[in-house]
KESEZA-761718 format. One record per residue (C-alpha): residue number from 1; z, x, y. Coordinates in nm, 2 decimals, decimal comma. Each point is the difference from the previous one (the first is absolute). Example, Ala and Ser with C-alpha at 12.3 -4.5 7.8 and 13.67 -1.06 7.14 Angstrom:
BEGIN
[site 1 [0,78 1,23 -0,45]]
[site 2 [-0,07 0,14 0,34]]
//
This chain:
BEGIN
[site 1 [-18,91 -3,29 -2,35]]
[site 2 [-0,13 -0,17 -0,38]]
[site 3 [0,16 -0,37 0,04]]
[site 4 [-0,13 -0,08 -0,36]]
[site 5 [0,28 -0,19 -0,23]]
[site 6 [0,27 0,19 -0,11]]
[site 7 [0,02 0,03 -0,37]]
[site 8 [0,26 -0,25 -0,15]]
[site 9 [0,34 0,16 -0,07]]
[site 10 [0,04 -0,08 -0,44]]
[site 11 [0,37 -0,10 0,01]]
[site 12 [0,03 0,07 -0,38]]
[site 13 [-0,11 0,33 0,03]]
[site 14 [0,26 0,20 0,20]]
[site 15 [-0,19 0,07 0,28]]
[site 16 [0,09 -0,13 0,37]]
[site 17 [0,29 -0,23 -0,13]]
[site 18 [0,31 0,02 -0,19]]
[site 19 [0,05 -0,27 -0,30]]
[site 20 [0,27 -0,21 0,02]]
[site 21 [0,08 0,07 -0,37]]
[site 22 [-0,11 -0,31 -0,11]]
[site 23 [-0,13 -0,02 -0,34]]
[site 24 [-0,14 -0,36 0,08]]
[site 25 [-0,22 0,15 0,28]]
[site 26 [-0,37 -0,13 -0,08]]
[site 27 [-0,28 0,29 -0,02]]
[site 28 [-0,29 0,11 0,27]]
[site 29 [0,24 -0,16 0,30]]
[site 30 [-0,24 0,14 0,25]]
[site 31 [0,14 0,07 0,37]]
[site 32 [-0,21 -0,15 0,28]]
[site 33 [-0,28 -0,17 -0,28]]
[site 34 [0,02 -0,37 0,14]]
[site 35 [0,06 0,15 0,36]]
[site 36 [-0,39 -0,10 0,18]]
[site 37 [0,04 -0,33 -0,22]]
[site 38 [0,33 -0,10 0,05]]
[site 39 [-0,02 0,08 0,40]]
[site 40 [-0,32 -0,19 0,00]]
[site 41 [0,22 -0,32 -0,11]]
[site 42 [0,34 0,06 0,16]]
[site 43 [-0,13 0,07 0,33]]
[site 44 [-0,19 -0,34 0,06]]
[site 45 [0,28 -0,17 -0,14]]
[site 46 [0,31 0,13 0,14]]
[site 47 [-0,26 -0,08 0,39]]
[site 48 [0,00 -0,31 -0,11]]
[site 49 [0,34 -0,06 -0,09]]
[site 50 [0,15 0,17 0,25]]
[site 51 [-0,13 0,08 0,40]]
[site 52 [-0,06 0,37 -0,06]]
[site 53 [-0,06 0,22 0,35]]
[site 54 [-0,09 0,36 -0,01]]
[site 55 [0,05 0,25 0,28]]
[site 56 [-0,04 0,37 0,03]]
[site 57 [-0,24 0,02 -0,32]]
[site 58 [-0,18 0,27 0,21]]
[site 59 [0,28 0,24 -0,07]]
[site 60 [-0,03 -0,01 -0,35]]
[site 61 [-0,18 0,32 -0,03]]
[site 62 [-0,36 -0,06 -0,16]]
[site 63 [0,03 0,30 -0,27]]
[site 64 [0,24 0,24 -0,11]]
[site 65 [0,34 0,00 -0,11]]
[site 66 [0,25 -0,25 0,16]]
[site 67 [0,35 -0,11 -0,02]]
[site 68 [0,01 -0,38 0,10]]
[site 69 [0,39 -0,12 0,10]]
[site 70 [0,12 -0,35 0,04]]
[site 71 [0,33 -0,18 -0,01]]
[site 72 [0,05 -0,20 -0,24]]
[site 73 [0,14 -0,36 -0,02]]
[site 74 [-0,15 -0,18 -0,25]]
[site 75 [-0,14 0,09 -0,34]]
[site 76 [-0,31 -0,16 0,11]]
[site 77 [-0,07 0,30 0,20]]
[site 78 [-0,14 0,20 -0,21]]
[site 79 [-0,29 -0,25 -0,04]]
[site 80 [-0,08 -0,06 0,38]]
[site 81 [-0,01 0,42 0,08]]
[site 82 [-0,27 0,03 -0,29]]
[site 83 [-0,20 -0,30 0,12]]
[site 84 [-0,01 0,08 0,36]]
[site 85 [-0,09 0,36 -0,08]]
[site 86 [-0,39 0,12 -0,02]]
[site 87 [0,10 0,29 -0,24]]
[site 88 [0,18 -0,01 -0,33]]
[site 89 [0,36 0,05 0,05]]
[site 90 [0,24 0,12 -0,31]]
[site 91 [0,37 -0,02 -0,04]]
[site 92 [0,25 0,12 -0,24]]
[site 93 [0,26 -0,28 -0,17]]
[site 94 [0,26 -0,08 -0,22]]
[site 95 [-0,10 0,06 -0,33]]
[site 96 [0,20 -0,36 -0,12]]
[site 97 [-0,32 -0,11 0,12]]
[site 98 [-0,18 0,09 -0,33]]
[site 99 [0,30 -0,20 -0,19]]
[site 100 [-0,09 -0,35 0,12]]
[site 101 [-0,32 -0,13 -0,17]]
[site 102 [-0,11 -0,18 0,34]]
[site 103 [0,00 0,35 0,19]]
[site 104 [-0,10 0,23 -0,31]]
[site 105 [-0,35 0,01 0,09]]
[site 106 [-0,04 -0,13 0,35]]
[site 107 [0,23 0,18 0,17]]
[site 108 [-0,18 0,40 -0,14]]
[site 109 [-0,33 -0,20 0,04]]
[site 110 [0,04 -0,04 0,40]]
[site 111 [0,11 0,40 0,11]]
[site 112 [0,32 -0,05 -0,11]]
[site 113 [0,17 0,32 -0,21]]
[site 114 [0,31 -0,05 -0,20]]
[site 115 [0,28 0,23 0,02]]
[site 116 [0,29 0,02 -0,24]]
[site 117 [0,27 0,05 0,32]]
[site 118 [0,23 0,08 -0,25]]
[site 119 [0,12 0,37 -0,09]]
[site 120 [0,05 0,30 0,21]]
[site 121 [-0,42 0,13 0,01]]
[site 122 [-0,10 -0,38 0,12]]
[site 123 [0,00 0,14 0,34]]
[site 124 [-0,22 0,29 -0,08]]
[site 125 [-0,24 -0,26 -0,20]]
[site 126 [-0,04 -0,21 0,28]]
[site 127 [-0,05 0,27 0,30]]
[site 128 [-0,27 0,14 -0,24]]
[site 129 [-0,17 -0,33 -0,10]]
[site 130 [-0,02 -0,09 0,40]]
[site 131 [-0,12 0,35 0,04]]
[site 132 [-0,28 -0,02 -0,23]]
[site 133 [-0,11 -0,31 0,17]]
[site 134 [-0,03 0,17 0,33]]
[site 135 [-0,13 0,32 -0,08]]
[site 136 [-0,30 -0,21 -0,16]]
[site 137 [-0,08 -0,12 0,38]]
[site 138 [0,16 -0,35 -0,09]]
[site 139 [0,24 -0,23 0,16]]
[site 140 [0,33 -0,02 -0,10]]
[site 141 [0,28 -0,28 0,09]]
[site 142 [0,38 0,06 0,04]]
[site 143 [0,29 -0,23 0,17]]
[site 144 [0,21 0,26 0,16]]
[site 145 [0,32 -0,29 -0,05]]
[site 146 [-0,08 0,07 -0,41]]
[site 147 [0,08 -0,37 -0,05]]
[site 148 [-0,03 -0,34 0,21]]
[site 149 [0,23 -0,09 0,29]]
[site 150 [0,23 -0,27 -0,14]]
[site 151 [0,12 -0,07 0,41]]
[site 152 [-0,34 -0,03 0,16]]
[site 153 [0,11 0,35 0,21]]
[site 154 [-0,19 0,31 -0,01]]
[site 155 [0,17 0,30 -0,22]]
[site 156 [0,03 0,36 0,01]]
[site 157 [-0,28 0,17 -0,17]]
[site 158 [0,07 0,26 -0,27]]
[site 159 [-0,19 0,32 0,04]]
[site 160 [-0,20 0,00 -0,31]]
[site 161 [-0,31 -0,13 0,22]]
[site 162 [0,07 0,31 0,20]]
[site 163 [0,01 0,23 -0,27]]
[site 164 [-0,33 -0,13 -0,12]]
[site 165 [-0,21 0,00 0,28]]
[site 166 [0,10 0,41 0,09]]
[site 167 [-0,09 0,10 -0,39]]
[site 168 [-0,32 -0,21 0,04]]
[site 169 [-0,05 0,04 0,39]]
[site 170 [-0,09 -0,34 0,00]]
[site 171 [0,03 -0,17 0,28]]
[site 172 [0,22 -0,36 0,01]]
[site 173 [-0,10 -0,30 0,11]]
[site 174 [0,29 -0,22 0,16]]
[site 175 [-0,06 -0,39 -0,13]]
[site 176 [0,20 -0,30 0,13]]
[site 177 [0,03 -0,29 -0,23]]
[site 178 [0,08 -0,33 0,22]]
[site 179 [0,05 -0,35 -0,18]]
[site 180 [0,01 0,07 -0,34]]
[site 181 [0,41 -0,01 0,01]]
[site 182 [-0,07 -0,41 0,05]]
[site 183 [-0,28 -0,01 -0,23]]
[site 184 [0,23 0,17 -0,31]]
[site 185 [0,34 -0,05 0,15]]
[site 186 [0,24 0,20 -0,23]]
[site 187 [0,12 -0,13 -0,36]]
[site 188 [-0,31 -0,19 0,02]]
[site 189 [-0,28 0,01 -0,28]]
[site 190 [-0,26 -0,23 0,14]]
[site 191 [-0,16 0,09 0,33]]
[site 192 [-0,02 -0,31 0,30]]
[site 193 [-0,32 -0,05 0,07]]
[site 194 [-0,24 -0,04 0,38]]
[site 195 [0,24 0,28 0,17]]
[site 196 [-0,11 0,25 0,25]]
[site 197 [0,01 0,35 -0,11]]
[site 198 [-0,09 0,30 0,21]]
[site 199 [-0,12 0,32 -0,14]]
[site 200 [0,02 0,26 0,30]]
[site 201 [-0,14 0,38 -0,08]]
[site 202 [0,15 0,27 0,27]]
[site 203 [-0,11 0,36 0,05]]
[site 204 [0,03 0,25 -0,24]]
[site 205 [0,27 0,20 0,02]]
[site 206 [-0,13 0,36 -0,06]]
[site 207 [0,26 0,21 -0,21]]
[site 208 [-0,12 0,37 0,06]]
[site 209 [0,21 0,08 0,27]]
[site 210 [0,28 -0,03 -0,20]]
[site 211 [-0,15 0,25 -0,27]]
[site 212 [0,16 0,34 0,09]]
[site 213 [0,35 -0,24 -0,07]]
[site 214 [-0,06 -0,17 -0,30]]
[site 215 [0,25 0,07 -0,18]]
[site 216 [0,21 -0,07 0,30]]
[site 217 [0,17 -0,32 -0,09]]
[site 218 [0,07 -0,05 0,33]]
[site 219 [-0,38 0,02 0,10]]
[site 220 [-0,06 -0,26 -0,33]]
[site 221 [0,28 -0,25 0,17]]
[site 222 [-0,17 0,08 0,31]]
[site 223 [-0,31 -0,11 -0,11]]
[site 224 [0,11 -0,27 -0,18]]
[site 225 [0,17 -0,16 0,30]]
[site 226 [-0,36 0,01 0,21]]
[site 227 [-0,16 -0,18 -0,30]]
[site 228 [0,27 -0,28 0,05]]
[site 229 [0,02 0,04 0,37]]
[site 230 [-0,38 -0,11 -0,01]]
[site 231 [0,04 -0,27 -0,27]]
[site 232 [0,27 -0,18 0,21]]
[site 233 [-0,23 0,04 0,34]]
[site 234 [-0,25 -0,19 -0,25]]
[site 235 [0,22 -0,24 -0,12]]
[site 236 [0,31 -0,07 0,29]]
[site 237 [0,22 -0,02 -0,30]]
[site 238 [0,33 0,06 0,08]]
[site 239 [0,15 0,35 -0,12]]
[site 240 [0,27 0,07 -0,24]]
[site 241 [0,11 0,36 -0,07]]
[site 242 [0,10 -0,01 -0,36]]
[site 243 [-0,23 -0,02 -0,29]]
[site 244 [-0,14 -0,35 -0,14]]
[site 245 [0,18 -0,04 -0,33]]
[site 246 [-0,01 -0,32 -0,21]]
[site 247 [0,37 -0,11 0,05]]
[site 248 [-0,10 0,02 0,38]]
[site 249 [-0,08 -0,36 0,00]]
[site 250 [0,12 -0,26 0,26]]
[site 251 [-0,04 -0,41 -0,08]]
[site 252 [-0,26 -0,16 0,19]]
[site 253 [0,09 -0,19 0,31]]
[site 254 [-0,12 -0,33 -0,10]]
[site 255 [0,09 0,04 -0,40]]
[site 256 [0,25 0,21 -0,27]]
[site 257 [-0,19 0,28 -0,14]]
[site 258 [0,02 0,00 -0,39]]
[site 259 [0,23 0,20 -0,15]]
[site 260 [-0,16 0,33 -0,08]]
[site 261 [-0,01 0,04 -0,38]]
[site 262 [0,18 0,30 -0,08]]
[site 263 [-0,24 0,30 -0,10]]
[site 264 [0,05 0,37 -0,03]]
[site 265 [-0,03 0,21 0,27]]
[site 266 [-0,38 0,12 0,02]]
[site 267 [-0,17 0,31 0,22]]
[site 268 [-0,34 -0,10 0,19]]
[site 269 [-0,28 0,17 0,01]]
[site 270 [0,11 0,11 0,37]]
[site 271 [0,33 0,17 -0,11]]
[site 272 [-0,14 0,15 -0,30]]
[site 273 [-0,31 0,21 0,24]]
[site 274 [0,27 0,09 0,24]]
[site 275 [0,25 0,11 -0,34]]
[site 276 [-0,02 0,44 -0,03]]
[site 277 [0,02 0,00 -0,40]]
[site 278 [0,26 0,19 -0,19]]
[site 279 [-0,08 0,37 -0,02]]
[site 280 [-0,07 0,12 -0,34]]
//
């Protein structure tokens, strides 16, 4: 299979992203442009900031499409996946992204592909932006949760990473994330430094078996519960039932959490893959 570069997704163009309707939004933002560099410096640094162990690399498949899953904890992991990974890894985002000048250019710059989450075709955008990834033999990232565990617990996945992989018949890789709750505790903006963090890559999970019922949405729930079955195996997190949600948050035992500051209610990139859009 060709492993060249991809070619770069033009973000003012239409193609492969939807704008976030920004009439501030600076030209040629190029999707995955500073991705060898910027991996190239992040990577060194975040090993020597932090004690970074990998495990299970091996079943990252070497070529073809793949669907990597990990919890998610911190915001900080969506730097160690990339770093530990020997491919180039893309994810879809908020599109708010594009909004603050300190994220306007890095964040499209590393893989990452904005999505306005708002109206009712965002979920249709985002299932076929992911799908375009795979179906060009790349890797594309997902957090089944759709947002961070505010209580340290491992959530119910939606389905949307079900969904994808039997369109794509991709297979997914199951990731556990260990440590990087204590190194980007929740509420907090700055990382803590010289913590162990373990990166652990399980088997891939391979979706074809579930084909002849994918519509089935209790073959995508099915499915969806193996993924997290395998990512608490990886992780020993404790399991909780429900779905993570921002105003799931418990204080920390040793300090009061901060106030949340009160937002409106936003759709991750999760719910919006496993979202059916309207019928016309």
């Amino acid at each position: 299979m060709d492993r060249s570069p991809s070619p770069d997704i033009d973000l003012t163009s239409g193609s492969g992203a939807a704008s976030s309707g920004s009439e501030s939004a600076e030209p040629e933002i190029r999707v995955g442009q500073l991705y060898t560099v910027a991996r190239a410096v992040i990577g060194p640094a975040l090993r020597a900031m932090w004690r970074l162990r990998v495990e299970g690399l091996e079943h990252v498949p070497a070529d073809g499409p793949a669907i990597i899953a990990p919890n998610h904890s911190a915001a900080i992991d969506s730097f160690f996946v990339p770093c530990c990974l020997p491919r180039r890894i893309t994810y879809v985002g908020k599109a708010e992204y594009l909004d603050d000048w300190k994220t306007r250019k890095l964040f499209p710059a590393m893989g990452m592909i904005p999505i306005d989450r708002s109206g009712g075709s965002a979920g249709e955008r985002a299932l076929n932006t992911a799908a375009r990834v795979l179906e060009r033999g790349e890797l594309f990232g997902i957090y089944p949760e759709g947002t961070r565990s505010r209580t340290g617990k491992l959530h119910k996945g939606h389905t949307g990473v079900a969904r994808l992989a039997l369109r794509c018949r991709a297979p997914i890789v199951p990731v556990g994330l260990i440590g990087t709750r204590e190194v980007q505790p929740p509420d907090r903006s700055m990382p803590r430094p010289f913590r162990t963090v373990v990166v652990r890559f399980g088997q891939p999970i391979d979706p074809t078996r579930y084909l002849e019922r994918a519509d089935d949405r209790m073959a995508l729930r099915q499915l969806t519960d193996e993924v997290m079955f395998e990512i608490r195996t990886l992780t020993g997190l404790e399991y909780d039932p429900t779905y993570a949600t921002r105003s799931a948050a418990e204080p920390e035992p040793t300090r009061p959490a901060p106030d949340d500051e009160p937002s409106l209610p936003r759709r991750s990139s999760a719910e919006l893959l496993g979202t059916t859009p309207p019928a016309a």
